[in-house]
C-alpha positions in Angstrom: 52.3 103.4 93.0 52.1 105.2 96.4 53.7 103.0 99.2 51.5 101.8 102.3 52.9 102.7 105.4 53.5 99.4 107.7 50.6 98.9 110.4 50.9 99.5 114.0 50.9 95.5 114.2 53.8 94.8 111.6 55.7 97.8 113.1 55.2 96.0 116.4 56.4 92.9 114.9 59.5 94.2 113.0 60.4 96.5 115.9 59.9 93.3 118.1 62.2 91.3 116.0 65.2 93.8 115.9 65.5 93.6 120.2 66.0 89.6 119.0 68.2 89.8 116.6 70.2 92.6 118.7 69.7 90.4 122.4 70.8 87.5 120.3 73.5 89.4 119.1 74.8 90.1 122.2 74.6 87.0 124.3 76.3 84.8 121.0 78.8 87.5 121.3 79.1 87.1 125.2 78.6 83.6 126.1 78.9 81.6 123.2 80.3 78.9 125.1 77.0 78.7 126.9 75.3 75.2 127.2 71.9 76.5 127.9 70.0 78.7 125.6 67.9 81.2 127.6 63.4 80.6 127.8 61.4 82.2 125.6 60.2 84.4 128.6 63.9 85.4 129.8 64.4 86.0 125.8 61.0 88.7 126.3 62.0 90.0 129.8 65.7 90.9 128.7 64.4 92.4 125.3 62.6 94.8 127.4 65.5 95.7 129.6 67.5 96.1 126.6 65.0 98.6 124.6 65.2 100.4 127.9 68.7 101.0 127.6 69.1 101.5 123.8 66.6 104.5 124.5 68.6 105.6 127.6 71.8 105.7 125.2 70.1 107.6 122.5 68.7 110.0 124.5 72.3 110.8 126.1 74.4 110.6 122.7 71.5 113.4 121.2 72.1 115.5 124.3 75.9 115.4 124.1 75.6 116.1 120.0 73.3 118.8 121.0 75.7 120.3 123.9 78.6 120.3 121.3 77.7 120.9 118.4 74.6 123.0 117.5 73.4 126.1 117.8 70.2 126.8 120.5 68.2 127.7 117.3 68.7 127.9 114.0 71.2 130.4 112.3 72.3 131.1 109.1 75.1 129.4 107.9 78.8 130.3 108.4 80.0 132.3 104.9 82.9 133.3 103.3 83.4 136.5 103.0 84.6 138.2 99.9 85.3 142.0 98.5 82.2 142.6 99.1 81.9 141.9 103.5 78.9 143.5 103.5 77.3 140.4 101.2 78.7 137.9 103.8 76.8 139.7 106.7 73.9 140.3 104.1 71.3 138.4 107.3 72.6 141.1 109.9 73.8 144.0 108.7 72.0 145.8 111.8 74.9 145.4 114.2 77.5 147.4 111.6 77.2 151.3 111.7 75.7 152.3 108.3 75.3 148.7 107.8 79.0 148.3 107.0 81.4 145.9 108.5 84.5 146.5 109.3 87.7 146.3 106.4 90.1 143.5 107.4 92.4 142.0 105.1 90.3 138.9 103.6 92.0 135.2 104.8 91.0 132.1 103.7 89.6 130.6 106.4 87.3 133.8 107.6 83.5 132.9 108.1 81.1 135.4 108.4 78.2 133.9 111.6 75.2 135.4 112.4 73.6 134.7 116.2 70.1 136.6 117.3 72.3 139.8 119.0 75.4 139.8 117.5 77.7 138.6 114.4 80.8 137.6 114.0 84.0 137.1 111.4 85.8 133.7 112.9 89.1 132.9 111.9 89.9 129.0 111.0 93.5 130.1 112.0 93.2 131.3 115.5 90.2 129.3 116.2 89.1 132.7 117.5 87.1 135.7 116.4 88.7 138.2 114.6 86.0 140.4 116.1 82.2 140.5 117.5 80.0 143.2 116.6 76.7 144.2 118.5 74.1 147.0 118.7 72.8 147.9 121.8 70.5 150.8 123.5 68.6 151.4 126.6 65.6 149.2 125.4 68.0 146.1 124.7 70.1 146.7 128.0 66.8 147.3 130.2 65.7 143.8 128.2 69.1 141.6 128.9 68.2 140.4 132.5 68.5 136.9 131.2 69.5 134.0 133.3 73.0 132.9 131.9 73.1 129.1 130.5 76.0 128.6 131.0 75.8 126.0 128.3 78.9 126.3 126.1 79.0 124.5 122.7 81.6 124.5 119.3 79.7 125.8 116.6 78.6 123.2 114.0 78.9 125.9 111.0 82.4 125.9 111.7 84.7 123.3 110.3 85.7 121.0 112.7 89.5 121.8 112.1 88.9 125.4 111.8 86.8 125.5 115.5 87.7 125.3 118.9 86.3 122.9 121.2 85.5 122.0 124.6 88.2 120.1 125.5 91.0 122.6 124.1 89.6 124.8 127.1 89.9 122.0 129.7 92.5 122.4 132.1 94.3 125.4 130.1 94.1 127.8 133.1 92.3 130.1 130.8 88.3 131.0 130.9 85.9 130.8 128.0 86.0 134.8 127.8 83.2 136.3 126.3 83.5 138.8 123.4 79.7 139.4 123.0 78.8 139.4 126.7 76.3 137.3 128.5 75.0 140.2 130.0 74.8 142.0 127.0 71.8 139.3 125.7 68.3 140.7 125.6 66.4 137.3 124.7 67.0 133.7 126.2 67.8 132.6 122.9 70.6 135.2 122.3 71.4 134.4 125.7 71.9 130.7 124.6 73.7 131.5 121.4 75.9 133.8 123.2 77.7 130.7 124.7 79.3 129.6 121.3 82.7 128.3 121.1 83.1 131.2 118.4 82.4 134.1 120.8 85.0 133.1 123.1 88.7 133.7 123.3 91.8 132.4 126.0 91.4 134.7 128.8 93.3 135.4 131.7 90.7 134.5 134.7 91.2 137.3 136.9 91.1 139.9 134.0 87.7 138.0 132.8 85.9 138.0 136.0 87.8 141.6 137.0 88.5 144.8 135.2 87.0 143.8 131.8 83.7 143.0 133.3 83.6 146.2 135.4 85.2 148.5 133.8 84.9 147.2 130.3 81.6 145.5 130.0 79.2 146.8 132.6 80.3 150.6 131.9 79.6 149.9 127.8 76.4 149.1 129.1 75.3 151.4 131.1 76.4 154.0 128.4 73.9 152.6 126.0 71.7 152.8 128.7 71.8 157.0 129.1 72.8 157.1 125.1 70.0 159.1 123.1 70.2 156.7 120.3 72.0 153.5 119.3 75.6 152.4 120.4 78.0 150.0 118.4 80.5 147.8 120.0 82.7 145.6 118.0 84.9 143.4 120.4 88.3 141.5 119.7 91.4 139.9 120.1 95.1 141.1 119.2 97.5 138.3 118.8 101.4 139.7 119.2 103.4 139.4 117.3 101.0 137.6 115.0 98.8 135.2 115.6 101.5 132.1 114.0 104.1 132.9 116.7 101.7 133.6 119.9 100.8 130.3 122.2 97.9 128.3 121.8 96.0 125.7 124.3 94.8 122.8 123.3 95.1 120.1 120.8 93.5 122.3 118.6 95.7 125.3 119.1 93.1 127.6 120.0 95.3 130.6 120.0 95.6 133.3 123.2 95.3 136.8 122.3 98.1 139.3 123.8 95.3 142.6 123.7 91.8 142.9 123.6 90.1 145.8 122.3 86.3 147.1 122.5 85.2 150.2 120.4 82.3 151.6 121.4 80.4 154.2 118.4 77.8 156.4 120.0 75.9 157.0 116.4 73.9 159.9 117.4 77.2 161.5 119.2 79.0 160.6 116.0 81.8 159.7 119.1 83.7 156.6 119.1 86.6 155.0 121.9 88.1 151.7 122.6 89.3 150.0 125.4 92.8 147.9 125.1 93.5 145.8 127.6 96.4 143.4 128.3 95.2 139.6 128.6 96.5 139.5 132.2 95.6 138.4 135.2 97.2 141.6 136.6 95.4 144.0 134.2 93.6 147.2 135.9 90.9 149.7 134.3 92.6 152.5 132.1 92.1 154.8 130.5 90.4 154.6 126.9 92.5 154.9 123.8 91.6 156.5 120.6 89.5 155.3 117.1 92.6 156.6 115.6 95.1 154.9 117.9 92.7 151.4 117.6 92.7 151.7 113.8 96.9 152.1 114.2 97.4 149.4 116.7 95.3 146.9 114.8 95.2 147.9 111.1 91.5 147.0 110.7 89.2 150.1 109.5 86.3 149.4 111.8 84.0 152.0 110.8 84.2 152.6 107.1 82.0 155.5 105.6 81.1 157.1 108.9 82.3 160.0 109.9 83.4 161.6 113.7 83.0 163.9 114.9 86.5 163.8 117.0 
């Protein structure tokens, strides 16, 4: 038998005798030793004051949960990779050359995320990327003019003792670097997304706001810009020695990386470079290194199956 669905009068009713119970609640609770028991009116006035605030209090615990924990938009979920990486990036293959991700040595706690403009493996152990990959070109650089948000959040894919979090980053004297810049985003959403917990690593402040964004960021950029066809850029951190024995902020041991590295692939060029840079406030621009020498330094094959021309 299908079930009625109460009436706007017993709703009324039952909602009405929950603020009761709840007002009732609260004053046995705070002045039981009361010799006067509050008018029917003060019982009606108080019960409106008090749905005022219960609403006031759900509104602000959803917009913290919302702040902290989930994505701007729905994403797929976080996956394990296996032999097979390309299977775990299976919803956005389009930021991997050939549609091929990068080789690294599988770990258990590796998730594979996918965001609007970017996707990334996360490790559970660094509570870092292991790296971000991207596609750009000049219609997606003449498109990311977004407003930043600003609006930093610990992705809810994640396991919460495999993520970083908001308050590791408090008072570290280290800023929520991006891997997959903010200025990189070509859609508010992406520009949203962009803000994850995930896409972020320790970073020296000076470095951050400095020679990374100048000579780093900005010049990938306008690259893609003059580039005849599409660009890859995979971003990430370099932990030295290794990621058990380098320091870590936080009560969650978000771990700082030593390096970070940014290969950029000119696909029609069949050309490929990488910056390496120091995490240091004292870092300058430099010279670019080598696919070769980044394969070397880090051990990861970043661009399996294609071919250079270099």
């Amino acid at each position: 038998m299908k079930q009625r669905k109460p009436s706007p009068r017993t709703r009324a009713r039952n909602k009405t005798h929950l603020l009761y119970t709840l007002l009732a609640l609260v004053l046995g609770l705070s002045c039981h030793s009361c010799a006067e028991i509050p008018s029917r009116q003060e019982v009606v006035a108080a019960g409106a004051s008090l749905e005022v605030l219960l609403k006031g209090l759900g509104v602000a615990v959803r917009q913290q949960a919302d702040a902290v924990d989930r994505a701007p938009i729905s994403v797929p979920d976080a996956r394990l990779p296996t032999a097979d990486a390309a299977s775990a990036f299976a919803a956005c293959r389009q930021f991997f050359a050939a549609g091929a991700p990068p080789i690294v040595a599988p770990r258990p706690t590796h998730r594979a995320l996918c965001y609007d403009a970017f996707a990334i493996l996360h490790s559970g152990e660094s509570k870092t990327a292991v790296y971000v990959a991207e596609k750009l070109n000049r219609a997606s650089v003449l498109d990311a003019n977004e407003t930043r948000t600003n609006k930093f959040y610990a992705d809810a894919r994640l396991r919460a003792a495999e993520r970083a979090t908001l308050v590791d980053y408090k008072g570290s004297g280290f800023d929520r670097g991006h891997l997959a810049p903010a200025g990189d985003m070509p859609t508010p959403q992406a520009m949203a997304q962009s803000f994850s917990l995930a896409n972020m690593v320790p970073q020296a402040p000076e470095h951050n706001r400095g020679a990374w964004a100048k000579s780093v960021e900005l010049a990938t950029r306008k690259y893609a810009a003059r580039a005849v066809g599409d660009v890859y850029v995979i971003t990430g951190p370099v932990f030295a020695p290794d990621i058990a024995q380098s320091p870590s902020i936080g009560a969650g041991e978000v771990h700082v990386p030593k390096y970070l590295f940014k290969l950029v692939y000119d696909e029609s060029a069949h050309h490929a470079w990488a910056h390496w840079h120091l995490n240091d406030n004292a870092t300058r621009a430099s010279r670019p290194i080598s696919y070769g020498e980044l394969v070397q330094r880090t051990g990861i094959e970043f661009l399996p199956g294609v071919r250079l021309a270099d």
